[in-house]
Each structure stands twice: as structure tokens, then as C-alpha cells.
PDB file of N, CA, C and O in Angstrom:
ATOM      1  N   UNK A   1     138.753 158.200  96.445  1.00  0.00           N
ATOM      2  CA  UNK A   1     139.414 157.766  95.231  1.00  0.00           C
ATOM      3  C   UNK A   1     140.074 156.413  95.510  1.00  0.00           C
ATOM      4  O   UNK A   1     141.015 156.244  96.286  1.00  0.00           O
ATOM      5  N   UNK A   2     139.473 155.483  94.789  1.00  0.00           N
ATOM      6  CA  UNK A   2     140.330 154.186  94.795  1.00  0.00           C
ATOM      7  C   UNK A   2     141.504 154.023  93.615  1.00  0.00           C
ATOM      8  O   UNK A   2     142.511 153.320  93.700  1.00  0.00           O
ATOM      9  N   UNK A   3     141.073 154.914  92.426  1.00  0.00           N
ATOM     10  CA  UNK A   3     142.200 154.429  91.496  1.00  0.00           C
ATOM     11  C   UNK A   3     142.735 155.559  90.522  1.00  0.00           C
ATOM     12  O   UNK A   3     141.992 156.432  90.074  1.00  0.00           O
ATOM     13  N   UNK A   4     143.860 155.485  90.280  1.00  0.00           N
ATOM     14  CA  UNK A   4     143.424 156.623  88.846  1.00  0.00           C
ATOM     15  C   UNK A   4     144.951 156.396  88.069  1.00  0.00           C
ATOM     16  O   UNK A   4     145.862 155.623  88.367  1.00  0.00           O
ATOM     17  N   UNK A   5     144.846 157.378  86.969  1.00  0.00           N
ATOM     18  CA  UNK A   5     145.704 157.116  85.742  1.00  0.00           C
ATOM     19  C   UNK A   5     145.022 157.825  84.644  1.00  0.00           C
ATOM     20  O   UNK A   5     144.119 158.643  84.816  1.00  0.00           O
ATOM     21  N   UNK A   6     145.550 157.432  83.402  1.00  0.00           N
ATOM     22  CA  UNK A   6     145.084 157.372  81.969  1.00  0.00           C
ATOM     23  C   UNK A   6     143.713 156.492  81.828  1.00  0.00           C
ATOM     24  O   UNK A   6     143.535 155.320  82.159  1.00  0.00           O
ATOM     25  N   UNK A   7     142.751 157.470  81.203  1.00  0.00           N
ATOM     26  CA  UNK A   7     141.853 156.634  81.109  1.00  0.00           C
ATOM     27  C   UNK A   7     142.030 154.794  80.621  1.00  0.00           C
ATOM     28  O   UNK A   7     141.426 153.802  81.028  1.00  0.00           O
ATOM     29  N   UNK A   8     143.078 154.948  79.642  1.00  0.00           N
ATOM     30  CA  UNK A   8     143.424 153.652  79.253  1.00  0.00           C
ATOM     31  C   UNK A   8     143.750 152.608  79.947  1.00  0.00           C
ATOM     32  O   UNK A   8     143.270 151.474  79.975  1.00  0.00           O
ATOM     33  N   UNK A   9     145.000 153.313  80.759  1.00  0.00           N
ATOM     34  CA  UNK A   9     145.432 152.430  81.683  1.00  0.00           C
ATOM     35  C   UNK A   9     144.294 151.806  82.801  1.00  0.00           C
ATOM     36  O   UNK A   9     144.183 150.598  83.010  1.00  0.00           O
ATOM     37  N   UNK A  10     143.507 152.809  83.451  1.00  0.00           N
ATOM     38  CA  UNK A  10     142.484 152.412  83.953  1.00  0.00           C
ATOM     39  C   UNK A  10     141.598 151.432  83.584  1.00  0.00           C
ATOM     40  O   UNK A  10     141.450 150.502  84.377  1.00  0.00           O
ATOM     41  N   UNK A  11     140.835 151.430  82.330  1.00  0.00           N
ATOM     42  CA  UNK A  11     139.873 151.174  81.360  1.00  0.00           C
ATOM     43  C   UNK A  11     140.528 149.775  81.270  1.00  0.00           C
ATOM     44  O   UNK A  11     140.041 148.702  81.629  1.00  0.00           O
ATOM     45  N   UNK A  12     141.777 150.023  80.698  1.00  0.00           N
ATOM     46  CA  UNK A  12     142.792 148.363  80.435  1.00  0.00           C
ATOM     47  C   UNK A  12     142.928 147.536  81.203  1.00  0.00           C
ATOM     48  O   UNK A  12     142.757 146.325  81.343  1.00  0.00           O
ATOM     49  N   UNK A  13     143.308 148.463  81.757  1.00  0.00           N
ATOM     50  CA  UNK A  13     144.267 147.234  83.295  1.00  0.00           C
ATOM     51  C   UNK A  13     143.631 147.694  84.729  1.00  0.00           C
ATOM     52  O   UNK A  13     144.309 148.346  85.523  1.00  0.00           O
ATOM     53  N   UNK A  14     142.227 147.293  85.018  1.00  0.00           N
ATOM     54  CA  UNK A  14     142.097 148.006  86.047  1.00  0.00           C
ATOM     55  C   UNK A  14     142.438 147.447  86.958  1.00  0.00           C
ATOM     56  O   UNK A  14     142.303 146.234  86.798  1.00  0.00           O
ATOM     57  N   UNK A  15     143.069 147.875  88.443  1.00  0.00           N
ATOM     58  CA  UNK A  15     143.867 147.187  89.773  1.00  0.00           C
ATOM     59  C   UNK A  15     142.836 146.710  90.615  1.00  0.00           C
ATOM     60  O   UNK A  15     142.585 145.550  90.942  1.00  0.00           O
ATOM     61  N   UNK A  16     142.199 147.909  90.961  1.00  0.00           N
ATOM     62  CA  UNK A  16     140.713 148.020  92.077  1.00  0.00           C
ATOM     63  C   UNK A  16     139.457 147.288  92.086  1.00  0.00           C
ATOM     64  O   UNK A  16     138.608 147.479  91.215  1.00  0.00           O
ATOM     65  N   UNK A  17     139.299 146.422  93.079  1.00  0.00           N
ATOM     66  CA  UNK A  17     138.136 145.584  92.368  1.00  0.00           C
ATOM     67  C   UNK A  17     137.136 146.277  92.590  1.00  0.00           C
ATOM     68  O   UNK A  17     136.155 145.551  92.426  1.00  0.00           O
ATOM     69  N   UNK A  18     136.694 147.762  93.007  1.00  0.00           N
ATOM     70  CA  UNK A  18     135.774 148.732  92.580  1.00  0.00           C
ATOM     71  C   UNK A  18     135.812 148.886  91.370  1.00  0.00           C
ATOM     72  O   UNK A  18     134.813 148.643  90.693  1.00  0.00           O
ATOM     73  N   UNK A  19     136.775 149.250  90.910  1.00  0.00           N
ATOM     74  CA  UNK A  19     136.802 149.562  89.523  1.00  0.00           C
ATOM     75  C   UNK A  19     136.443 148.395  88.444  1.00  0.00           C
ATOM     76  O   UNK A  19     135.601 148.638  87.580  1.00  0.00           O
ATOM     77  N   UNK A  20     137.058 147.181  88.497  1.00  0.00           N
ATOM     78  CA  UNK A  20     136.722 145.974  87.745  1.00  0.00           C
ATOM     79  C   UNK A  20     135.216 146.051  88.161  1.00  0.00           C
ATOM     80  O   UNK A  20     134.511 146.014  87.153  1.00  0.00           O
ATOM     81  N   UNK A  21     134.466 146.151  89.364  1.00  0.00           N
ATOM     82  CA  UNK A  21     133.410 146.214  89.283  1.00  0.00           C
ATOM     83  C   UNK A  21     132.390 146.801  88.531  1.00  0.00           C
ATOM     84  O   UNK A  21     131.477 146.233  87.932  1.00  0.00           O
ATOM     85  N   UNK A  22     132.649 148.073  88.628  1.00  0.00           N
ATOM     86  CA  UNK A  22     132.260 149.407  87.990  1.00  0.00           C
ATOM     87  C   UNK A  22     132.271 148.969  86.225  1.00  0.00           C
ATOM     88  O   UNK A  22     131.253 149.006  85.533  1.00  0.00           O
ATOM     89  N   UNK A  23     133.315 148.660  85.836  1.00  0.00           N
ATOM     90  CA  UNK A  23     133.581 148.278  84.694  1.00  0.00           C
ATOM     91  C   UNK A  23     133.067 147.370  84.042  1.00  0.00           C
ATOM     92  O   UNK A  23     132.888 147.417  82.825  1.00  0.00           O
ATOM     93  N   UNK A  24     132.761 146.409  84.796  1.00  0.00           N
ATOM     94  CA  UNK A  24     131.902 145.272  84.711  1.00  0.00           C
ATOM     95  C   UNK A  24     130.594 145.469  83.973  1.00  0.00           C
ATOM     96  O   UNK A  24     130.251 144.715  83.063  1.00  0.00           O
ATOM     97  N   UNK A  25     129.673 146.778  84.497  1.00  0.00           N
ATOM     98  CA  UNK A  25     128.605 147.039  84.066  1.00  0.00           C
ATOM     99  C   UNK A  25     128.341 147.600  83.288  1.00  0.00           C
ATOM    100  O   UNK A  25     127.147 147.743  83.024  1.00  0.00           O
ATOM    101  N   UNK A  26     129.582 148.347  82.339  1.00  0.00           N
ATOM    102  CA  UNK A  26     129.364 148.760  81.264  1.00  0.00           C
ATOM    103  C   UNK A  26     129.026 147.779  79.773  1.00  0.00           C
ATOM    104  O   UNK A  26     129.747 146.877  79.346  1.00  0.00           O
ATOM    105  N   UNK A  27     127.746 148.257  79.179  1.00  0.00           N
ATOM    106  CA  UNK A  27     127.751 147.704  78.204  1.00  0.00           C
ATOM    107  C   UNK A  27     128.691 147.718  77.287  1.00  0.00           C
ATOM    108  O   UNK A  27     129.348 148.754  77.182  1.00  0.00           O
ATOM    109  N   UNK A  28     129.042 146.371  76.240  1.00  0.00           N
ATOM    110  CA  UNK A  28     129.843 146.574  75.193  1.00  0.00           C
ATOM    111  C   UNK A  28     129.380 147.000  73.705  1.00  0.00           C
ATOM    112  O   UNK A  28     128.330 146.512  73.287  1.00  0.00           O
ATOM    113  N   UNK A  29     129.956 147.698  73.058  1.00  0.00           N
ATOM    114  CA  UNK A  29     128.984 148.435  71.576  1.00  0.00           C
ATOM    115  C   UNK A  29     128.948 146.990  70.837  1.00  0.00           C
ATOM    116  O   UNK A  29     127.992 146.610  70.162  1.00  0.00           O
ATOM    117  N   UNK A  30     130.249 146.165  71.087  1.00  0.00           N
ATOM    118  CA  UNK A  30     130.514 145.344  69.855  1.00  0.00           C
ATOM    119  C   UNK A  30     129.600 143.840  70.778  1.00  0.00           C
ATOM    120  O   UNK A  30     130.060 142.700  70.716  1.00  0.00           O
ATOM    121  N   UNK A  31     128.462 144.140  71.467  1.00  0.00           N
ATOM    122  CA  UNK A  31     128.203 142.822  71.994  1.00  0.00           C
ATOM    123  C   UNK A  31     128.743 141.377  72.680  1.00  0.00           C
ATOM    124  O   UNK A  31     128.136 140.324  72.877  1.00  0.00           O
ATOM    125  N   UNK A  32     130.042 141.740  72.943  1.00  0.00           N
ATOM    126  CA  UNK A  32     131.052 140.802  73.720  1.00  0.00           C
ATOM    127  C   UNK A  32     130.346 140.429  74.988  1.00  0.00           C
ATOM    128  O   UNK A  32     129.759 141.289  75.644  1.00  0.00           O
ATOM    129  N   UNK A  33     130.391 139.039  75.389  1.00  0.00           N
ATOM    130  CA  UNK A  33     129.858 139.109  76.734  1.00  0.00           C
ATOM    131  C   UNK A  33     130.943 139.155  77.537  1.00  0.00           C
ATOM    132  O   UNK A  33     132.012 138.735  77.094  1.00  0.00           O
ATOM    133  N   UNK A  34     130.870 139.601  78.677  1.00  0.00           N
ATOM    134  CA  UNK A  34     132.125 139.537  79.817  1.00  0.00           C
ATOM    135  C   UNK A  34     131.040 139.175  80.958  1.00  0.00           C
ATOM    136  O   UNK A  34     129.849 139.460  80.839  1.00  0.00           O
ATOM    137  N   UNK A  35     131.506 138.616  81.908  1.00  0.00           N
ATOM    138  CA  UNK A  35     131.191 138.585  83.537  1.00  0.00           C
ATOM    139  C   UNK A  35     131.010 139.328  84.438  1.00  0.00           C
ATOM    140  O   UNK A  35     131.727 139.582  85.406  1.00  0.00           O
ATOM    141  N   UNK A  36     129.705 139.833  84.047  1.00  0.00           N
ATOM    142  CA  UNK A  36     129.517 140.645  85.665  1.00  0.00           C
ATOM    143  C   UNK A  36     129.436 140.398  86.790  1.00  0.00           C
ATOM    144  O   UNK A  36     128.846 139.473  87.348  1.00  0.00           O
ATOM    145  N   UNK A  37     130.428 141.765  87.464  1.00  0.00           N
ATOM    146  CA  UNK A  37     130.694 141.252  88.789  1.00  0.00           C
ATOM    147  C   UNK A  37     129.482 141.955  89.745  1.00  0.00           C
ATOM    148  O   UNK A  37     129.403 143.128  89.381  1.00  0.00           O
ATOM    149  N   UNK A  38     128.733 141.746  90.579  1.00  0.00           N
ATOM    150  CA  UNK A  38     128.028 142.331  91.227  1.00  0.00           C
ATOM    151  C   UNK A  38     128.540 142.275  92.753  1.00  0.00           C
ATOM    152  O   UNK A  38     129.327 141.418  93.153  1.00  0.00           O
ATOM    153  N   UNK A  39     127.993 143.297  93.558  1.00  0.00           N
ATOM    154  CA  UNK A  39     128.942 143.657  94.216  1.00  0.00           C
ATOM    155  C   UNK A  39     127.834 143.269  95.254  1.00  0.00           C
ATOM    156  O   UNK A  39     126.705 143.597  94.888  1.00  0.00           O
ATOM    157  N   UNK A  40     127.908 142.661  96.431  1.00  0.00           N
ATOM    158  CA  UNK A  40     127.173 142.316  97.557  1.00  0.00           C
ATOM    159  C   UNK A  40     127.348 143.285  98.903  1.00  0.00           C
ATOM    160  O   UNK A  40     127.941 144.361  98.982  1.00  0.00           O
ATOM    161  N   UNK A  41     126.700 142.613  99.839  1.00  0.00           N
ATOM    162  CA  UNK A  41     127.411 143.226 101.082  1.00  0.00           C
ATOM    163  C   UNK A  41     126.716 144.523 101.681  1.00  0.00           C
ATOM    164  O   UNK A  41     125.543 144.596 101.313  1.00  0.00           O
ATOM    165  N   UNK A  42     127.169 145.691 102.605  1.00  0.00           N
ATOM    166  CA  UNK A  42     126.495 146.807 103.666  1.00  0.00           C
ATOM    167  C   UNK A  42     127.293 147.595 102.305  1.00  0.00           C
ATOM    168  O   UNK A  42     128.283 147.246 101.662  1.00  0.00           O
ATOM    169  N   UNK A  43     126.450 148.735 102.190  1.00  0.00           N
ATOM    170  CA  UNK A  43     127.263 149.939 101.251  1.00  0.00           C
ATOM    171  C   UNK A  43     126.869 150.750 102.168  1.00  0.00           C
ATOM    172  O   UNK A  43     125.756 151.062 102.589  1.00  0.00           O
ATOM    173  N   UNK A  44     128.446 151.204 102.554  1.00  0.00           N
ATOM    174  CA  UNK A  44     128.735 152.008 103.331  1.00  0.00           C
ATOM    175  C   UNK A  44     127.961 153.627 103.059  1.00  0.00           C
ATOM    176  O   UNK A  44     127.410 154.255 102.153  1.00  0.00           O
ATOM    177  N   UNK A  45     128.364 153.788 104.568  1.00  0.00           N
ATOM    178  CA  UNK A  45     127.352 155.714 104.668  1.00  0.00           C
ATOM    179  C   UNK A  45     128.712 156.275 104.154  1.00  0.00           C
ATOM    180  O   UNK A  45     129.835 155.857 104.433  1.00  0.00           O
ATOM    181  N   UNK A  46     128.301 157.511 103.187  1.00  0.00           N
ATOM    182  CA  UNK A  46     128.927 157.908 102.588  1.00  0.00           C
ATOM    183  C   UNK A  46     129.386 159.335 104.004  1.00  0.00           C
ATOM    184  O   UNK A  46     130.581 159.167 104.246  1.00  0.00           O
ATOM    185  N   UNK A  47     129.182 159.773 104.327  1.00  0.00           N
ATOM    186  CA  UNK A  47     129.363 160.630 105.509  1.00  0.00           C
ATOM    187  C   UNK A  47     130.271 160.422 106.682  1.00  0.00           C
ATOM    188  O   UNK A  47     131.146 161.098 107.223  1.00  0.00           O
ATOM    189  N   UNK A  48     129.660 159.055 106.905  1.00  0.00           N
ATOM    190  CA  UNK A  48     130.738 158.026 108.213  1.00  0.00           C
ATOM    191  C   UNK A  48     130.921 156.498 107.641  1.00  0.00           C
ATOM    192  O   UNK A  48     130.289 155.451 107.788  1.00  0.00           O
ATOM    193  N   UNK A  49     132.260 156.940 106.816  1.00  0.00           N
ATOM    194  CA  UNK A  49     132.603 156.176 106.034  1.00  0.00           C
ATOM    195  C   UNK A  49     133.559 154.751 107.069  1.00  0.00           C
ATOM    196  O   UNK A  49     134.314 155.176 107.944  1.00  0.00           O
ATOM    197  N   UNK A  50     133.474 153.464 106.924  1.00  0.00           N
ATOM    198  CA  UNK A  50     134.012 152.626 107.730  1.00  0.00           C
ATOM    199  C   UNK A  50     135.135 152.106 107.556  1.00  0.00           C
ATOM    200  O   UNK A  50     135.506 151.644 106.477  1.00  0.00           O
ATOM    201  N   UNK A  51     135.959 152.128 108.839  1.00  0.00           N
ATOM    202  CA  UNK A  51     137.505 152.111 109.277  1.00  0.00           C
ATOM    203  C   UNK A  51     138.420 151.398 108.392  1.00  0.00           C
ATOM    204  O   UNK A  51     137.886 150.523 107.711  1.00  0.00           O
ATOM    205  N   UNK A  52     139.703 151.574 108.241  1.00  0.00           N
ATOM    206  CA  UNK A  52     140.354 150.831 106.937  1.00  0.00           C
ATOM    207  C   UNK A  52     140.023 151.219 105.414  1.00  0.00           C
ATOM    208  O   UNK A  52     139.582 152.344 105.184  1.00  0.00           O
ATOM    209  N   UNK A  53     140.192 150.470 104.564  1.00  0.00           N
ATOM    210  CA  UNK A  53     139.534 150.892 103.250  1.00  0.00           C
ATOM    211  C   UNK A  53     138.005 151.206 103.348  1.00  0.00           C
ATOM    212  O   UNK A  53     137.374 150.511 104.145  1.00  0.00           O
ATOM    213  N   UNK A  54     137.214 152.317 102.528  1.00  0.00           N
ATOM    214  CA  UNK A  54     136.029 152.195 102.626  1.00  0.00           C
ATOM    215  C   UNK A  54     135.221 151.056 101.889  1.00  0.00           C
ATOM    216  O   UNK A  54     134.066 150.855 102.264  1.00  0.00           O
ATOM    217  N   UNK A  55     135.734 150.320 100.896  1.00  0.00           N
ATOM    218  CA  UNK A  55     135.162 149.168 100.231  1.00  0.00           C
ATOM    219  C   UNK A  55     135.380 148.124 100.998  1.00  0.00           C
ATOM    220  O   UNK A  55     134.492 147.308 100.748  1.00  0.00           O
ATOM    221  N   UNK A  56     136.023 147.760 101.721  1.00  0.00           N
ATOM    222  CA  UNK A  56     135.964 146.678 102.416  1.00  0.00           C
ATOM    223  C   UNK A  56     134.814 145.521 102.387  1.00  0.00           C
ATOM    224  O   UNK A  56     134.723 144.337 102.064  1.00  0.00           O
ATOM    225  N   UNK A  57     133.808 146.789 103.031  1.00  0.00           N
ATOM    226  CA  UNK A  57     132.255 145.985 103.281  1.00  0.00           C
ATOM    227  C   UNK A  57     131.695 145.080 101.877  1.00  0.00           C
ATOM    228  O   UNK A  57     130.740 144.308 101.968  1.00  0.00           O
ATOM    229  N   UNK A  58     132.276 145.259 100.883  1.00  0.00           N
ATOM    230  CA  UNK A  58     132.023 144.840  99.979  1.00  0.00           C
ATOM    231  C   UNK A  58     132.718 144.174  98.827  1.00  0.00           C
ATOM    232  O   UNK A  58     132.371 143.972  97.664  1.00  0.00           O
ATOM    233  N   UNK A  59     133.946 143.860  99.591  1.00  0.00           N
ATOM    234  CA  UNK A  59     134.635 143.675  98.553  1.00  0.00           C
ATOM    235  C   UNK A  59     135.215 142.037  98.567  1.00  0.00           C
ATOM    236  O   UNK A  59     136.124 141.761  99.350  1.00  0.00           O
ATOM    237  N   UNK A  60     134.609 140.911  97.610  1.00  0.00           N
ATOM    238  CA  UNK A  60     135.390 139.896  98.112  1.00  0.00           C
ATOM    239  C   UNK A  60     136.832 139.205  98.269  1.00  0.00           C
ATOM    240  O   UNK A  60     137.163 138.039  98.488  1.00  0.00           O
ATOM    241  N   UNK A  61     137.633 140.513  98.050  1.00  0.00           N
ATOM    242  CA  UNK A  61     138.781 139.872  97.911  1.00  0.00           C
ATOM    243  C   UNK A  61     139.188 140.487  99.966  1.00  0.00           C
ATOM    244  O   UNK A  61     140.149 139.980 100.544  1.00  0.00           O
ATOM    245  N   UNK A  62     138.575 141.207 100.458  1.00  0.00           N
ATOM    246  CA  UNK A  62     139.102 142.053 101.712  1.00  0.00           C
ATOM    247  C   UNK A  62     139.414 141.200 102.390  1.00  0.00           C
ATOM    248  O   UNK A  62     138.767 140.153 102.364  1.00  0.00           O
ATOM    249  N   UNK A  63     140.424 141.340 103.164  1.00  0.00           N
ATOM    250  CA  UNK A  63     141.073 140.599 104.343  1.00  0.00           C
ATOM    251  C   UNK A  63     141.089 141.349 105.893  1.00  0.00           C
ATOM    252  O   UNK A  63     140.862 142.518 106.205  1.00  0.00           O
ATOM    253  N   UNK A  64     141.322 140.590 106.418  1.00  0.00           N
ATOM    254  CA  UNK A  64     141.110 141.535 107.508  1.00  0.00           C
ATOM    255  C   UNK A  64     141.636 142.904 108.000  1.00  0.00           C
ATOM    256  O   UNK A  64     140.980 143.724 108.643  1.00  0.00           O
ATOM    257  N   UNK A  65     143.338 143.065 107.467  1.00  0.00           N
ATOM    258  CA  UNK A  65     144.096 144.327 107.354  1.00  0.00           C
ATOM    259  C   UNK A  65     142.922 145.154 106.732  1.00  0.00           C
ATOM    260  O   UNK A  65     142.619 146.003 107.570  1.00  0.00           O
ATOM    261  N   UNK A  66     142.210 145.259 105.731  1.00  0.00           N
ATOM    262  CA  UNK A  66     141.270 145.757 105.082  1.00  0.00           C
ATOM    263  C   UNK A  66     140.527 146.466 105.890  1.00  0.00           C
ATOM    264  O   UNK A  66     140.415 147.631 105.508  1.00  0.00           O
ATOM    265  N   UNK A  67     139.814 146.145 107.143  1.00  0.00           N
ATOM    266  CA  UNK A  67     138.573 146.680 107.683  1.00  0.00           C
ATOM    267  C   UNK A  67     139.778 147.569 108.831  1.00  0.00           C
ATOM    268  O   UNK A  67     139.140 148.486 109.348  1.00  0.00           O
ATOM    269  N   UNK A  68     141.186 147.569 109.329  1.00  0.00           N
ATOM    270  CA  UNK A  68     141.842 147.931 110.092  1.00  0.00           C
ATOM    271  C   UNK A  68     142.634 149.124 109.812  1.00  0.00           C
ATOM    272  O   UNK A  68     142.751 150.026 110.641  1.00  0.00           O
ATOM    273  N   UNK A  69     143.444 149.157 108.102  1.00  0.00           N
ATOM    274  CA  UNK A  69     143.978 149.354 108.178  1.00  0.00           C
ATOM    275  C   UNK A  69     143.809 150.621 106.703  1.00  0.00           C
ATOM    276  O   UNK A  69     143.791 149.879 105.721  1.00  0.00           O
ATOM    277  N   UNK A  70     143.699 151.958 106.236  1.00  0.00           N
ATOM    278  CA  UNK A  70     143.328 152.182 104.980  1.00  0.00           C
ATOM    279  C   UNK A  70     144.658 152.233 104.005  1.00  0.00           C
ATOM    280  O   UNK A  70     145.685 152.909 104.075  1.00  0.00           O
ATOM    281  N   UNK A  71     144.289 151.413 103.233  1.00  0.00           N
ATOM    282  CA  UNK A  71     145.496 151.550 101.740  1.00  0.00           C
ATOM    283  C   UNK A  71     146.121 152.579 101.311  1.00  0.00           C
ATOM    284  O   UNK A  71     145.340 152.738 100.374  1.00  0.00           O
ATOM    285  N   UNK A  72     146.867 153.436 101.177  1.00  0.00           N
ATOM    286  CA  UNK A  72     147.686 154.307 101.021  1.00  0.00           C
ATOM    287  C   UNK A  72     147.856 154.268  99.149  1.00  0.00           C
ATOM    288  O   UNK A  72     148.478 153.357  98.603  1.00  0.00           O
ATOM    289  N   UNK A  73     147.218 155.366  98.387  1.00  0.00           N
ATOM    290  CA  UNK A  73     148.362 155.481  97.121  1.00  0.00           C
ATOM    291  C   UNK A  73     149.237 154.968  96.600  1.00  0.00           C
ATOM    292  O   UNK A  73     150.375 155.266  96.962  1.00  0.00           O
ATOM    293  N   UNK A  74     149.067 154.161  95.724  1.00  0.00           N
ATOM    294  CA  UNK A  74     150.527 153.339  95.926  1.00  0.00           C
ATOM    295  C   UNK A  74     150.393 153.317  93.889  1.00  0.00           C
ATOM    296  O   UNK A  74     149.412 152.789  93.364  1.00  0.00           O
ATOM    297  N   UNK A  75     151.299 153.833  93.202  1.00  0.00           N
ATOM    298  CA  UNK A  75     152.099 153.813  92.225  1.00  0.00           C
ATOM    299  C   UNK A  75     152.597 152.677  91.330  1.00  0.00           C
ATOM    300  O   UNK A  75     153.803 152.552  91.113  1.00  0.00           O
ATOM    301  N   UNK A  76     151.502 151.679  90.701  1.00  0.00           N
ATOM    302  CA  UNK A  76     151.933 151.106  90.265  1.00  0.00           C
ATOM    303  C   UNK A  76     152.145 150.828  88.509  1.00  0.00           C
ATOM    304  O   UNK A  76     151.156 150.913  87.780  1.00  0.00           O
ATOM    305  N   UNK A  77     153.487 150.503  87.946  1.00  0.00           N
ATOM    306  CA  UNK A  77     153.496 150.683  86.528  1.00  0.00           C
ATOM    307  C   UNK A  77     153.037 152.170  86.030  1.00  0.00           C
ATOM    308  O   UNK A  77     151.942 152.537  85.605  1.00  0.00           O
ATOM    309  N   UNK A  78     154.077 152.796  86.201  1.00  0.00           N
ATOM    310  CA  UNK A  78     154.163 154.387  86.740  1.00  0.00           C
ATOM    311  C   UNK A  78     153.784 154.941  86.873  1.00  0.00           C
ATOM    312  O   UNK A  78     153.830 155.559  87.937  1.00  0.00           O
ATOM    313  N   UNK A  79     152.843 155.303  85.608  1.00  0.00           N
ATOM    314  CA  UNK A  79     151.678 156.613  86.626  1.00  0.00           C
ATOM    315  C   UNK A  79     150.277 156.333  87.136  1.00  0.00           C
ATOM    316  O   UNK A  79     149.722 157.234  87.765  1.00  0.00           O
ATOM    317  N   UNK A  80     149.613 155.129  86.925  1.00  0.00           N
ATOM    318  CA  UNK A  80     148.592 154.155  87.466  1.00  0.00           C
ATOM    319  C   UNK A  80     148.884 153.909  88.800  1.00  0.00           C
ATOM    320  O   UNK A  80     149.746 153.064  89.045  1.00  0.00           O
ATOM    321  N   UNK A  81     148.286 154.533  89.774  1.00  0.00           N
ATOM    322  CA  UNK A  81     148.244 154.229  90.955  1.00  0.00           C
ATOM    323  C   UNK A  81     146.405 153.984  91.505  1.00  0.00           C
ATOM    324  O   UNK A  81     145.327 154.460  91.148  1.00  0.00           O
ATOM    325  N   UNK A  82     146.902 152.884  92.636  1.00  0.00           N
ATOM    326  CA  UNK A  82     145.769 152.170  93.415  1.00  0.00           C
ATOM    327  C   UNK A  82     145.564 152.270  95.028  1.00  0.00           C
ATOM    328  O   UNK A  82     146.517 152.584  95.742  1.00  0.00           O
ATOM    329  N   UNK A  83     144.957 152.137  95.283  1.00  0.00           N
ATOM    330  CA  UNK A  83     144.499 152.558  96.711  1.00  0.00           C
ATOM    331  C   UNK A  83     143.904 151.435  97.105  1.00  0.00           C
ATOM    332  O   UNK A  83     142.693 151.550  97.294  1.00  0.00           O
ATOM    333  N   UNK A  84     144.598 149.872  97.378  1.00  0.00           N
ATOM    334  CA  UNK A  84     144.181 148.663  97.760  1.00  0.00           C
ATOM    335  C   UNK A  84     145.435 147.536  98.422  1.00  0.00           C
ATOM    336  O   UNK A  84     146.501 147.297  97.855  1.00  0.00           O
ATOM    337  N   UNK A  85     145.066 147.051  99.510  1.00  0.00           N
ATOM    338  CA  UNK A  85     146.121 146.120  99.587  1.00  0.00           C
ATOM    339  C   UNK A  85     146.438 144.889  98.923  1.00  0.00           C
ATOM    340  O   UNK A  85     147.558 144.380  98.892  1.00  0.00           O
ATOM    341  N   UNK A  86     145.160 144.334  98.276  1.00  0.00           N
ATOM    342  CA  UNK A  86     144.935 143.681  97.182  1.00  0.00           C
ATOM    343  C   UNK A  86     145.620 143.340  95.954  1.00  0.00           C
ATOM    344  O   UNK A  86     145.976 142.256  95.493  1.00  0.00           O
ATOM    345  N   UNK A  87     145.725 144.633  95.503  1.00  0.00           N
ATOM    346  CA  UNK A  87     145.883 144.979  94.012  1.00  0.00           C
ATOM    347  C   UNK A  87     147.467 145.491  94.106  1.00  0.00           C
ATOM    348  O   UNK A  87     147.892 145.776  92.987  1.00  0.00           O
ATOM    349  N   UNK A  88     148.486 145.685  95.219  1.00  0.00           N
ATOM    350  CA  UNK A  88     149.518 146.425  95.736  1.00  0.00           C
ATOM    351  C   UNK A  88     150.400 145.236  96.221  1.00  0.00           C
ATOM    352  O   UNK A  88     151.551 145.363  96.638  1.00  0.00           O
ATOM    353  N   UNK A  89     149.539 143.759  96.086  1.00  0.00           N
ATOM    354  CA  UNK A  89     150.672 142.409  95.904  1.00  0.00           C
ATOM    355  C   UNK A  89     150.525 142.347  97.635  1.00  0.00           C
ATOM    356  O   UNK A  89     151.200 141.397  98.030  1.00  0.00           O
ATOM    357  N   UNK A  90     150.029 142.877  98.480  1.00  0.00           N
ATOM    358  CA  UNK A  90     150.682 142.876  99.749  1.00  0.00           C
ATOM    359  C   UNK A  90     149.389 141.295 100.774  1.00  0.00           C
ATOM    360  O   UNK A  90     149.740 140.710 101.799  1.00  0.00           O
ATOM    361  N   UNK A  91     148.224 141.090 100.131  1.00  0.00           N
ATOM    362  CA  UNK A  91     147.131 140.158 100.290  1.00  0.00           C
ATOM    363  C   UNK A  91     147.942 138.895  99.547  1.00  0.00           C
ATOM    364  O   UNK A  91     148.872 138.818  98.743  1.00  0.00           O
ATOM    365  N   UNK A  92     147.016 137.875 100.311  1.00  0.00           N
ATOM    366  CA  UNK A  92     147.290 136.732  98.734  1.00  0.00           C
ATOM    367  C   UNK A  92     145.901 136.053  99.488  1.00  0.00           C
ATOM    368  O   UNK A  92     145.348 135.071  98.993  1.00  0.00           O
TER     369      UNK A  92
END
């Protein structure tokens, strides 16, 4: 689990750039274009998942804490919580 909440909050404001990813590829009913993000990189074995966050391998915002260290739950804008160092203000 990288993210969770209210679908809204999720859907709205997503933290996780899995999720902005993910989101990315949904079509829109009303034909809006948005920017898809496509996601590059090793996609990890789901079994022996790799050290630190498991998105790492793919994620362009990861820093090196990223591949070392895994993100912890973290509570943001109250009940929307994220699982990124990224998205948790602690990267720049």
C-alpha cells in the first residue's frame, strides 16, 4: 500500500507518484486531455520486493534514502495518508 483515504481525497489530491501515475491512465468521460505519466525503469518482483520503498525502481522523483530506507505511513491532511518520502515534504 502506497496510499489511501477517501476515494476523493485520493482521486483529488493524490500524494504518491504511483498513484498520480496510476491516475494518469485513466480515461476522462468528458474528453479533457491531461499528461500521461508513464512509468519507466526495473518493475520490481513482486515476491522479493527491493530494499527501501518498493517503487523506487521506478519512480522519478526517488532519491537515494528511497532505495535505503522504506517510508513509513505518514498522515497527511488528516485522514489521507502516504507511504513516500517525497510526498511527506522530507525530499526536495
Amino acid at each position: 500500500m502506497v496510499e489511501c483515504g477517501t476515494a476523493d481525497e485520493v482521486c483529488e489530491t493524490p500524494l504518491h507518484p504511483y498513484t498520480k501515475a496510476l491516475l494518469s491512465a485513466v480515461l476522462d468521460i468528458h474528453g479533457t486531455e491531461k499528461e500521461r505519466i508513464v512509468l519507466e525503469g526495473e518493475v520490481p518482483d513482486p515476491v522479493n520486493t527491493p530494499f527501501g520503498c518498493p517503487f523506487h525502481t521506478r519512480c522519478k522523483m526517488a532519491k537515494e534514502r528511497c532505495g535505503k530506507e522504506k517510508p513509513e505511513l505518514q498522515f497527511i491532511e488528516g485522514r489521507h495518508a502516504v507511504c513516500c518520502h517525497y510526498a511527506e515534504g522530507e525530499e526536495e
